[in-house]
C-alpha positions as MATLAB code, in Angstrom:
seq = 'XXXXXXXXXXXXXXXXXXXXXXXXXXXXXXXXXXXXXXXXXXXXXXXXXXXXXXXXXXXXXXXXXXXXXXXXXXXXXXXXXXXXXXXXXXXXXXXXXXXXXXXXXXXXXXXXXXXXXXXXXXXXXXXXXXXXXXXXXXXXXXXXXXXXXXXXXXXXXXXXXXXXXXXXXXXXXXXXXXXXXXXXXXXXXXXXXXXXXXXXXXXXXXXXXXXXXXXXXXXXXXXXXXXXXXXXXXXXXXXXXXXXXXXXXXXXXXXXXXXXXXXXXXXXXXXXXXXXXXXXXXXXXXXXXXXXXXXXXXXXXXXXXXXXXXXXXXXXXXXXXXXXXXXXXXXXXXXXXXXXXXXXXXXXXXXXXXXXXXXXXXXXXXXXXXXXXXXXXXXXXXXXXXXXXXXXXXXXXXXXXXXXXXXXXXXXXXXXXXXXXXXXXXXXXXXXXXXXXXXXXXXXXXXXXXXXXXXXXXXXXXXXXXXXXXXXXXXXX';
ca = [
      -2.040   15.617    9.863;
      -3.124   13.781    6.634;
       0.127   11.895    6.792;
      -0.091   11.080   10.076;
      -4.121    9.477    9.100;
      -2.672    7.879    5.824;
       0.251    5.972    7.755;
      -1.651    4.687   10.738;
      -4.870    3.273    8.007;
      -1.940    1.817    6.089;
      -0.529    0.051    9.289;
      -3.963   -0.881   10.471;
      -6.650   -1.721    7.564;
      -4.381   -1.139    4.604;
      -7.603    0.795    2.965;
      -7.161    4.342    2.470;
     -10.154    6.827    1.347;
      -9.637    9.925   -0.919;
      -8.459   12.696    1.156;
      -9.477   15.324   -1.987;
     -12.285   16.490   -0.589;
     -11.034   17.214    3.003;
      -7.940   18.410    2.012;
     -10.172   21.261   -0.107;
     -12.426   22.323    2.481;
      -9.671   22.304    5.510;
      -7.901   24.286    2.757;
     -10.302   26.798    2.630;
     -11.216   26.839    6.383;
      -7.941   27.822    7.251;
      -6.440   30.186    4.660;
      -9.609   31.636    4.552;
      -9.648   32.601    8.561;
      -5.755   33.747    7.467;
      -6.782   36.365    4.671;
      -9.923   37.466    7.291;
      -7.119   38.130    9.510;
      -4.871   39.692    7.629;
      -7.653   42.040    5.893;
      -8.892   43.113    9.368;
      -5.163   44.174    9.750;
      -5.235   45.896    6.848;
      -2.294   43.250    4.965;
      -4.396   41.843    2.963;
      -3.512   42.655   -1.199;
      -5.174   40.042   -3.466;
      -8.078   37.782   -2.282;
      -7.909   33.927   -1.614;
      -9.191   32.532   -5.024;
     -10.774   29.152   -5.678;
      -7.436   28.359   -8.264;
      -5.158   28.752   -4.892;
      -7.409   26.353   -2.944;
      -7.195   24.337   -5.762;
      -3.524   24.059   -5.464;
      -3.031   23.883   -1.763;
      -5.565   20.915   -2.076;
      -3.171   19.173   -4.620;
       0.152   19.887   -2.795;
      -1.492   18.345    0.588;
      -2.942   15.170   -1.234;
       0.631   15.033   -3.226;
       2.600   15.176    0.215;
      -0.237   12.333    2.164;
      -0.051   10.308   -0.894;
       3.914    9.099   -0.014;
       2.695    7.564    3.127;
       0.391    4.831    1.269;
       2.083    4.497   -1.873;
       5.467    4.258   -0.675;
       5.058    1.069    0.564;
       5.779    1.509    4.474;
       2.857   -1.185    5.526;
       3.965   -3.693    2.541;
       7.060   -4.046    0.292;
       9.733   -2.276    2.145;
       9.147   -4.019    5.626;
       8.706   -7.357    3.615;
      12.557   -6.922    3.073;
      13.226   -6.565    6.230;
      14.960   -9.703    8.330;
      12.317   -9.903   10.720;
      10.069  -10.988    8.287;
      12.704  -13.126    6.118;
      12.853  -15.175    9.342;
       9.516  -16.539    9.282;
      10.010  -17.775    5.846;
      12.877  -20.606    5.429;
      13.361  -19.745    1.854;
      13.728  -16.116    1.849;
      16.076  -16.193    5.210;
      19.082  -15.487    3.332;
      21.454  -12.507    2.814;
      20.214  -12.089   -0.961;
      16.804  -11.619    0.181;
      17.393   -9.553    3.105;
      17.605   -5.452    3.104;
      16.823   -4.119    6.072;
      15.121   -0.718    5.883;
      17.275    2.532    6.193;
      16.459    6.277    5.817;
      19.557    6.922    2.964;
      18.495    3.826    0.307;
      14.465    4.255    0.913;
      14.693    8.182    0.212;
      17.214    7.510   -2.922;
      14.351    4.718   -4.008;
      11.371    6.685   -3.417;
      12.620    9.755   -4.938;
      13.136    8.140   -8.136;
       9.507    6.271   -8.897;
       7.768    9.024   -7.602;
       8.984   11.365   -9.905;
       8.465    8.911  -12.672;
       4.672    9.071  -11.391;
       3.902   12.216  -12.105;
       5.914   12.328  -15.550;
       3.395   10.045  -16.265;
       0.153   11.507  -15.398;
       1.253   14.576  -17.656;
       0.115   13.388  -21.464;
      -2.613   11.188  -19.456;
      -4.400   14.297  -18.688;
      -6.080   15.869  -21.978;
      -7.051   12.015  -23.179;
      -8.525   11.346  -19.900;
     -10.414   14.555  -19.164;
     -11.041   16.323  -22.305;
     -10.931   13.121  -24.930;
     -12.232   10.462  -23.057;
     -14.348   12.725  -20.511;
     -13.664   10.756  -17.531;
     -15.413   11.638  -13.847;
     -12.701   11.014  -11.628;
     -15.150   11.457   -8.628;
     -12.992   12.769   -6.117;
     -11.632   14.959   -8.304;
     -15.366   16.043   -9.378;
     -16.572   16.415   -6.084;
     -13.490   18.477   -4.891;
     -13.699   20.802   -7.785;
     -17.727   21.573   -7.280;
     -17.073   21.746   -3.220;
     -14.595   24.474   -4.121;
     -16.487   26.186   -6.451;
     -19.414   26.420   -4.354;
     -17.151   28.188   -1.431;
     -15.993   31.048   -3.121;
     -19.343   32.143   -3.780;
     -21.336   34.325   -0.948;
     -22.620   31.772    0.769;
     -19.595   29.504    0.402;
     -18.386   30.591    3.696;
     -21.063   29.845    5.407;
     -21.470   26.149    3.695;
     -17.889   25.742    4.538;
     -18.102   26.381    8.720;
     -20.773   24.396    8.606;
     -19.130   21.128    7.269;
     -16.026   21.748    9.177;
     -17.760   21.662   12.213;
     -19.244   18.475   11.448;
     -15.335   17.601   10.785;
     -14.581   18.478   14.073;
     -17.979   16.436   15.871;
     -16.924   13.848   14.273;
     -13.565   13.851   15.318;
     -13.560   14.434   18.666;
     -15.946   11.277   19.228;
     -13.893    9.191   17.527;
     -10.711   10.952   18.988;
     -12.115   10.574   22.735;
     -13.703    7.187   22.354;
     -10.296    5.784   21.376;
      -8.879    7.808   24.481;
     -11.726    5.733   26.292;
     -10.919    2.361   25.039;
      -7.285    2.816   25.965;
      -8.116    2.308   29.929;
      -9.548   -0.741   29.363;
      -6.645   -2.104   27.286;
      -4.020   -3.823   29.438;
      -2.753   -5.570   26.684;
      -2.885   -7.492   23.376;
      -6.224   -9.189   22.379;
      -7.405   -7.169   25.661;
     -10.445   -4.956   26.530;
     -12.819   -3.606   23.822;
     -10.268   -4.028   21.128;
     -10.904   -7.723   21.058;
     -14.689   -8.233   22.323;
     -15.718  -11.635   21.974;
     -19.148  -10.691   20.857;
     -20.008  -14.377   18.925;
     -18.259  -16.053   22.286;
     -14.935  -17.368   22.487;
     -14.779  -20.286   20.325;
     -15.595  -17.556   17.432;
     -12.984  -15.650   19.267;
     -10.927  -18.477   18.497;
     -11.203  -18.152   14.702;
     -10.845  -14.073   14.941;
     -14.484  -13.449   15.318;
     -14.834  -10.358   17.506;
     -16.052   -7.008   17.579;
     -12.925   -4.453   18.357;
     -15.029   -0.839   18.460;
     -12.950    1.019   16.103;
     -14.059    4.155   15.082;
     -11.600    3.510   11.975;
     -13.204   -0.037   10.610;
     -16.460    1.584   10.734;
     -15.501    5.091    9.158;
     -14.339    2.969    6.174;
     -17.090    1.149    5.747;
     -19.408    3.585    5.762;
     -16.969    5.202    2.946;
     -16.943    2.248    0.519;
     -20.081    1.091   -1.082;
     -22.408   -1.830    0.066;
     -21.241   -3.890   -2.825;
     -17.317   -3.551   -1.043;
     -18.412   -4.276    2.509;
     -20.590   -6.973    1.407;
     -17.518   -8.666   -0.611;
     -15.525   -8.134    2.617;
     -18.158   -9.661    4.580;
     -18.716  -12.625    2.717;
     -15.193  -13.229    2.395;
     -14.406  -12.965    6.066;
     -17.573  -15.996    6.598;
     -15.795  -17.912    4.152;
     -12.491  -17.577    5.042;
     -11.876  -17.221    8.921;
     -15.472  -19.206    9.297;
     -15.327  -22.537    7.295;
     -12.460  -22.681    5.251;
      -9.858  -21.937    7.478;
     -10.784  -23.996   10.058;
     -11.510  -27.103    7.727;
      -8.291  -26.612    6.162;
      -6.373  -26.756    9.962;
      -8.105  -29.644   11.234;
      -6.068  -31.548    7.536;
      -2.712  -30.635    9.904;
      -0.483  -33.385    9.818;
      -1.767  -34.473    6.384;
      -1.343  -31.359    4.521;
       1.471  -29.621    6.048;
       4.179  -31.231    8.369;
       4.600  -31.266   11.252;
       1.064  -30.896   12.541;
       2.380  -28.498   15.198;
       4.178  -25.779   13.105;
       3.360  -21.879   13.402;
       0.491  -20.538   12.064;
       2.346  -18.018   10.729;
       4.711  -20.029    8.756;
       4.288  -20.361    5.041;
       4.539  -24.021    5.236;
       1.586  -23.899    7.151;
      -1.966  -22.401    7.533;
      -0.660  -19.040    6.920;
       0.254  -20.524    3.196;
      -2.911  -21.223    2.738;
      -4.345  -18.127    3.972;
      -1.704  -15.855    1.720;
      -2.152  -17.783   -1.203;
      -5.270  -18.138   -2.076;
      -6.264  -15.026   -1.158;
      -3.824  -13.336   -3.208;
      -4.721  -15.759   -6.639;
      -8.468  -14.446   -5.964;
      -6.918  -10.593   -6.242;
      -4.726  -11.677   -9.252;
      -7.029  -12.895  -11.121;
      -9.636  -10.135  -10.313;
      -7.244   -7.851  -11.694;
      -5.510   -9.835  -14.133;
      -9.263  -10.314  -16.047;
     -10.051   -6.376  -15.370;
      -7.086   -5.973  -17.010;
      -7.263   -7.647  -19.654;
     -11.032   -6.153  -20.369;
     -10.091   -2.755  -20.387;
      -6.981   -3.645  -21.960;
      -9.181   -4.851  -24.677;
     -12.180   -2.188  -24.298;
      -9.379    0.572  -25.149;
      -7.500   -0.732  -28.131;
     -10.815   -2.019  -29.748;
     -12.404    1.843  -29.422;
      -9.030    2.820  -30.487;
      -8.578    1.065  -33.492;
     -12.475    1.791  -34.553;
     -12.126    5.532  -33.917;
      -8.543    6.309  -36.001;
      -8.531    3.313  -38.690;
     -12.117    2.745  -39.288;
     -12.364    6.690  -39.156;
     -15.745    5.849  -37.146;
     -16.769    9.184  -35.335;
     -19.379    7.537  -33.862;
     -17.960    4.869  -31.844;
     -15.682    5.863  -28.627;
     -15.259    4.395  -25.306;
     -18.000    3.099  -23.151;
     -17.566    5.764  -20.976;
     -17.199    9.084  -22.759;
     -19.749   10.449  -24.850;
     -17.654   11.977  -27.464;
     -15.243   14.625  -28.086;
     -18.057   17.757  -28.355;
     -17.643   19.861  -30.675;
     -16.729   23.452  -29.771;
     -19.938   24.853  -30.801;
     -22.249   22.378  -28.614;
     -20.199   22.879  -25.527;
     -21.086   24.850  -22.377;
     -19.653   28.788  -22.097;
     -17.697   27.275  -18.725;
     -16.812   24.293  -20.613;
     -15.465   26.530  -23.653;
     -13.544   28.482  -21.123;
     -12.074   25.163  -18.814;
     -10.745   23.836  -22.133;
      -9.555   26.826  -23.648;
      -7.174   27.273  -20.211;
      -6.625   23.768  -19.800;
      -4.809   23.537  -23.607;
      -3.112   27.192  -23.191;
      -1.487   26.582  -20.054;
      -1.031   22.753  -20.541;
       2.322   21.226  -20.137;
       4.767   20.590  -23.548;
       4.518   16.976  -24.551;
       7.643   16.807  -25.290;
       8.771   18.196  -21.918;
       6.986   14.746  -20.228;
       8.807   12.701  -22.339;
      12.418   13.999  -21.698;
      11.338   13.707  -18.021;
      10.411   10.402  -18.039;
      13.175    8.794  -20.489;
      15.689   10.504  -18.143;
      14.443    9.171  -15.224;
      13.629    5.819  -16.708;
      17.461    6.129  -17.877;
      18.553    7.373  -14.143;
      16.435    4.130  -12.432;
      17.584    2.125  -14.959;
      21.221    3.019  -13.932;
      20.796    3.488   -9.925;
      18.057    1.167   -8.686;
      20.173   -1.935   -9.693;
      22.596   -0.148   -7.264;
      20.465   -0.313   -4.397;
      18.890   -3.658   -5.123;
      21.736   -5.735   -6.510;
      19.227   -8.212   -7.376;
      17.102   -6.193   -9.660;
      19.138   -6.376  -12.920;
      18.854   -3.647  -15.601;
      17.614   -5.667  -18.263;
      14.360   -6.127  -15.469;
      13.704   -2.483  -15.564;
      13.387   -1.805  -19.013;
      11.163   -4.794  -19.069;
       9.100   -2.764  -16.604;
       9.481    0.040  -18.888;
       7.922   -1.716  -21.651;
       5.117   -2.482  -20.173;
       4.566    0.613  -18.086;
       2.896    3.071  -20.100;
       0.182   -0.162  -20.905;
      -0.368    0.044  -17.218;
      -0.208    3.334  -16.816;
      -3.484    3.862  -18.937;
      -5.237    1.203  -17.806;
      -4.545    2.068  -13.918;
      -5.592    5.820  -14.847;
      -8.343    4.822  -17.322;
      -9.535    2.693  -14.303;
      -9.652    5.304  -11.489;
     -11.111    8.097  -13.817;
     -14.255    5.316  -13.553;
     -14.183    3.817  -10.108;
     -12.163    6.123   -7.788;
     -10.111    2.958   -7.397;
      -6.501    2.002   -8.023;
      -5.657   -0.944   -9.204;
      -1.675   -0.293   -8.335;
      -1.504   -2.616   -6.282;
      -2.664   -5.610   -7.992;
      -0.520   -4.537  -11.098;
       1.900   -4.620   -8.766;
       1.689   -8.221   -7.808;
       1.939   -8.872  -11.600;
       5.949   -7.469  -10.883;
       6.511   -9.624   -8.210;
       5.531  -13.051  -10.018;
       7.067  -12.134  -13.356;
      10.475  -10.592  -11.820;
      11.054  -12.718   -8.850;
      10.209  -15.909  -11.201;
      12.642  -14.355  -13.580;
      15.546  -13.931  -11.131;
      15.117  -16.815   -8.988;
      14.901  -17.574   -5.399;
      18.943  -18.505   -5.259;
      19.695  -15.208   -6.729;
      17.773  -12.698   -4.854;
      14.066  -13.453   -6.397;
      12.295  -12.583   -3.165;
      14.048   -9.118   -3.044;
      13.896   -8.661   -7.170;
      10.235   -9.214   -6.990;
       9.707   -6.888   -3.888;
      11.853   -4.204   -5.516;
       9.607   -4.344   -9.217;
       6.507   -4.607   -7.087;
       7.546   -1.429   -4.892;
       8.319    0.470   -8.590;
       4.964   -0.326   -9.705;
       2.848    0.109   -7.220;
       4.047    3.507   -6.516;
       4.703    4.949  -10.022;
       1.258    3.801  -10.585;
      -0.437    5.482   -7.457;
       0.953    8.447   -8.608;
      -1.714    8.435  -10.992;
      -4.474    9.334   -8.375;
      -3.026   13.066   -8.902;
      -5.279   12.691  -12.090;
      -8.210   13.340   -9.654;
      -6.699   16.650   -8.619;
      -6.046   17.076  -12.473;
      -9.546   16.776  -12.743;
     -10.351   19.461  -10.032;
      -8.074   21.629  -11.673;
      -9.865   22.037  -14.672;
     -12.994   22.541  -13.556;
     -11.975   24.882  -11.223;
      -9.891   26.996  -14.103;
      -6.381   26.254  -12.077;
      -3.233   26.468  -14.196;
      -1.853   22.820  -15.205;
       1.456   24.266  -14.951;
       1.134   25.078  -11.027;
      -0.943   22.228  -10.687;
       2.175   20.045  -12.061;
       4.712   22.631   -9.686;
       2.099   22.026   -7.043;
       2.473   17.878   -6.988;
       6.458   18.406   -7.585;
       6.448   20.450   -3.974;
       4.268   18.095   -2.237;
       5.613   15.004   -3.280;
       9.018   16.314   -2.353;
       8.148   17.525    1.087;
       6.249   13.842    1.422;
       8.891   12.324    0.845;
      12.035   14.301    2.535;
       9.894   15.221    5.725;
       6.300   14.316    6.293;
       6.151   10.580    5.505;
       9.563    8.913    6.926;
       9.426   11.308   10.210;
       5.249    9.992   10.992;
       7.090    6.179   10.610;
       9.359    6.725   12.796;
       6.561    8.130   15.362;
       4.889    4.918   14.975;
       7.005    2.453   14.732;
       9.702    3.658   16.152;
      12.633    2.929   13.979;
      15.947    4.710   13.621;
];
């Protein structure tokens, strides 16, 4: 089900929210009414602990997370032919590879088991040095906590059956909509609210229960930013910018949707606004975390640490749960030495295959990637343990201006710089499993089946779940 919500947001708004917190409490709702069943019937042997939720909650969020950050509503259908063909420069066979169950499996399989090599010697800097929130994570591990208490099961059929108001509105007003919809830009999909000259310029109101679930998900400051940049785009810019046709671009009367044209524009400078966002919040924290660093172990100044941590507490000032999360947390805690081997084998097994499957992507590119990967790999999980938000794909973008520039658009660039993007952005996603890291330790769950937990769930995500709700919806063999 999670899956099947992940890949149509991906297809539609490209904006996912953190599934953490209803993956815990459907969790609980259901295993919960299981073990009632089961202890009626006399079966029952051990009770349902908060630790199992915990896990359950990480496999399902593990198994949802392959449908956004495997690139199904971005890179790998930007290979594809249909969309080489509205570009004249990447219509070619070396930029062309059209997508296919075998090659995108083999692909997938590989980066996102480099992902979650790499969350493993994030964890104890994150949590217990650094002290991050991670507020999914944080909000998971408390919602759990508080169920498996007395009262917890009441709490618990409460908020589900707000889940399931909720749902059914939204479920039968879409039902609703779809009489009225006869086709595209048709019905209340595409109500020209502002009139149709604003219709014109994609100014309508299209009653989606989705758009407005999301929005009332992000912050004011993100649908303010959205706001303001759909005025400024679709509602002067734009416009101005097409009435220059014929003088900018030629001829006057090409497609919008060629990159000669409009659509150039549009593409372009949107995506230099996101680059440089991120390529500045990059370079701060960048700079944040090797100044802290290089106060804390060569000026051997306890004092200073990063803006956002207070401290490593000593033993003796900490909390009794505290004591006991961290005394768990480093008992259990994966080998170090155990996340390397994984991830310089698999770094040596991509290094060797993925050129394989993308002849353009040379192996000298990858350990390039390599390199720098561990850099972002902090930075992307240093950033989400403070704003819930990752900043994959923007890293990503990095991969596809450094690598495609690198290979060049005669010898596959396009495809190169898809292919580097694709590694990124999904080795780096898998770095939201910190959040469920998070929950794990504060609700005393074992690292190790927390770790065997992701391994199952990203494997059934990507084997099952993921490629079979694609082919549902769009409908390829």
């Amino acid at each position: 089900m999670f899956t099947f919500i992940v890949m149509k947001l991906n297809l539609t708004t490209g904006i996912i929210p953190s599934l953490n917190v209803s993956a815990g409490l459907l969790g609980f709702f259901f295993v919960k009414t299981w073990t009632k069943f089961l202890e009626k019937s006399g079966l029952l042997r051990q009770p349902f602990t908060r630790q199992e939720n915990t896990v359950i909650q990480t496999c399902v969020v593990a198994a949802s997370g392959i449908a956004f950050s495997g690139g199904f509503g971005s890179y790998l259908f930007g290979m594809s032919e249909k969309i080489a063909k509205q570009s004249t420069e990447a219509d070619d066979a070396q930029n062309i590879k059209n997508p296919a169950v075998g090659w995108m499996i083999g692909f997938l399989f590989i980066v996102s088991f480099l992902g979650l090599f790499s969350v493993v010697p994030l964890r104890k800097i994150m949590i217990l040095d650094f002290k991050l929130i991670y507020p999914s994570g944080t909000a998971t591990a408390y919602l759990i906590n508080s169920f498996h208490t007395p009262q917890g099961a009441k709490l618990a059929k409460k908020q589900v059956r707000a889940l399931g108001k909720f749902f059914s509105f939204s479920f039968l007003w879409g039902f609703f909509q779809w009489f009225f919809t006869a086709g595209d830009y048709c019905g209340f999909s595409s109500f020209p609210t502002f009139g149709l000259k604003a219709f014109e310029n994609r100014f309508y109101f299209d009653f989606s229960a989705t758009y407005v679930g999301v929005g009332m998900i992000c912050p004011h400051l993100i649908n303010v930013s959205l706001l303001l940049g759909a005025i400024l785009s679709w509602g002067i810019m734009w416009p101005l910018i097409y009435n220059q046709r014929g003088h900018w671009w030629q001829p006057a009367d090409l497609s919008q949707s060629s990159l000669h044209g409009l659509q150039g524009y549009r593409i372009f400078i949107g995506i230099a606004m996101i680059l440089g966002d991120g390529l500045y919040n990059f370079i701060k924290v960048l700079g944040i975390t090797l100044f802290s660093l290089y106060r804390q172990f060569c000026v051997k100044d306890q004092g200073s640490v990063l803006p956002v941590a207070s401290g490593v507490t000593p033993k003796n000032l900490m909390s009794y749960d505290d004591q006991r999360r961290t005394q768990l947390f480093l008992k259990d805690e994966i080998p170090p030495c155990f996340a390397v081997v994984g991830y310089v084998g698999i770094a040596i097994i991509s290094t060797t295959v993925l050129p394989h499957i993308f002849h353009q992507l040379k192996w000298y590119y990858i350990v390039v990637i390599y390199v720098f990967a561990p850099t972002m790999a902090f930075c992307n999980a240093y950033g989400c343990g403070l704003t819930d938000w990752s900043l994959a794909s923007t890293y990503g973008k990095l991969a596809i201006f450094t690598i495609g520039a690198w290979a060049g658009a005669s010898h596959g660039g396009v495809l190169a710089g898809l292919a580097a993007w694709g590694h990124d952005e999904h080795r780096l996603n898998r770095l939201d499993l910190m959040q469920t890291s998070k929950a794990g330790y504060l609700t005393l769950a074992s690292p190790r089946s927390m770790f065997v937990s992701q391994v199952i769930g990203t494997k059934n995500g990507l084997c099952h779940f993921a490629l079979c709700v694609l082919a549902l919806l769009q409908g390829f063999p």
